[in-house]
C-alpha positions in Angstrom: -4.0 52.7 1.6 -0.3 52.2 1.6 1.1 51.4 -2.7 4.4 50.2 -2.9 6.5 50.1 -6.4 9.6 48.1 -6.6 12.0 49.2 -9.5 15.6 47.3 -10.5 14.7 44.3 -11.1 16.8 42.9 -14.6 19.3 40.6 -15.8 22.5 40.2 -14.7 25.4 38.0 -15.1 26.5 35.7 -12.0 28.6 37.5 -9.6 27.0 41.2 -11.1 24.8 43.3 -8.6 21.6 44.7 -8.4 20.0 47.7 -7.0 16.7 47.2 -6.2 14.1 50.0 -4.8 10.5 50.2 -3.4 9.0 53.5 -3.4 5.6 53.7 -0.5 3.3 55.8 -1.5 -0.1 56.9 0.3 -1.7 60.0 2.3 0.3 59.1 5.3 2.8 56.0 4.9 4.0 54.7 8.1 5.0 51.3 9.0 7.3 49.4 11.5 8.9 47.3 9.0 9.5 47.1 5.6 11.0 43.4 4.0 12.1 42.0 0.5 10.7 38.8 0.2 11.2 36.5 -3.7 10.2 33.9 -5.4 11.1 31.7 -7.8 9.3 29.4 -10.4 8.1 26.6 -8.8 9.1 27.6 -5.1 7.1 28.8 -2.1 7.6 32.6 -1.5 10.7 33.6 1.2 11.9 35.8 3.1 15.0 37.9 2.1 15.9 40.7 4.4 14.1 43.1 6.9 14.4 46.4 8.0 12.6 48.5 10.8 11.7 51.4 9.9 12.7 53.7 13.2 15.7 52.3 14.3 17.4 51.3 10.6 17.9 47.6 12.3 18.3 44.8 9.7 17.7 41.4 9.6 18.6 38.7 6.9 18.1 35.1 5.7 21.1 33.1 6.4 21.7 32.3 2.3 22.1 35.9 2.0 24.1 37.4 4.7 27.0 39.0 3.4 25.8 39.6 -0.3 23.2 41.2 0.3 22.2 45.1 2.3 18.2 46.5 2.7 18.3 50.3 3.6 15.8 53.1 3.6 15.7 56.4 3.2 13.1 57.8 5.5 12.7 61.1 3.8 11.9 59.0 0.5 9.5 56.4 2.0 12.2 53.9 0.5 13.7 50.8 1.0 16.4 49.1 -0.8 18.1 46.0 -1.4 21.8 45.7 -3.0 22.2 42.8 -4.2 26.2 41.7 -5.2 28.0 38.2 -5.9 24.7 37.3 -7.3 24.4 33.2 -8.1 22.0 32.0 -10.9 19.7 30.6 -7.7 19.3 34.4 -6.4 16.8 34.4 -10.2 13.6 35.2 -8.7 10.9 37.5 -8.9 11.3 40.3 -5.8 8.6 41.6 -3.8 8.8 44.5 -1.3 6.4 44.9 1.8 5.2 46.7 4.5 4.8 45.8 8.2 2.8 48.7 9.1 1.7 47.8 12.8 4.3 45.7 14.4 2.4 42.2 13.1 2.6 41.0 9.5 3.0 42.4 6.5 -0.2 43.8 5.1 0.9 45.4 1.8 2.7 44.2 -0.9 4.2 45.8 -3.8 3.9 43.7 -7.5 7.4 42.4 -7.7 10.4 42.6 -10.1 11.9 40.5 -12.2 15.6 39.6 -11.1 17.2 37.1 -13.8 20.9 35.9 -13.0 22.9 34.0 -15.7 25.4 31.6 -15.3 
């Protein structure tokens, strides 16, 4: 059983950055991909940024190209997500999870709270 933990999450004024973190936990935590993913009040869940895990090759939703970088730090079992320029529509609650077979994601961590103030 794979437990993720985001940390970072907080308020910020618009054009401020944020450093968000997920921590994986578990006996043995291995997984192809790792992704951010957010969502705010009232809106379906998307898809922020990606990351596999091996090769360190990202991917990213067009709105935030540019403003936004996932990492990891494989001797951690961490991904990251710096978030700069951020825009009072970035406000959203920020979830981190795990592709761990190449197919979907199948764990989730319990979010963090991003609030961006205009």
């Amino acid at each position: 059983q794979v437990q993720l933990v985001e940390s970072g999450g907080g308020s910020v004024q618009a054009g401020g950055s944020l450093r968000l973190s997920c921590a994986a936990s578990g006996r043995t935590f291995s997984a192809y991909a790792m992704g951010w993913f957010r969502q705010a009040p009232g809106k379906e869940r998307e898809s922020v940024a990606r990351i596999i895990w091996s090769s360190g090759r990202t991917y990213y939703a067009d709105s935030m190209k540019g403003r936004f970088t996932i990492s990891r730090d494989n001797a951690k079992n961490t991904v990251y997500l710096q978030m700069n320029s951020l825009k009072p529509e970035d406000t959203a609650v920020y979830y981190c999870a795990a592709d761990r077979r190449g197919g979907t994601y199948d764990s989730w961590g319990q979010g963090t709270q991003v609030t961006v103030s205009s």
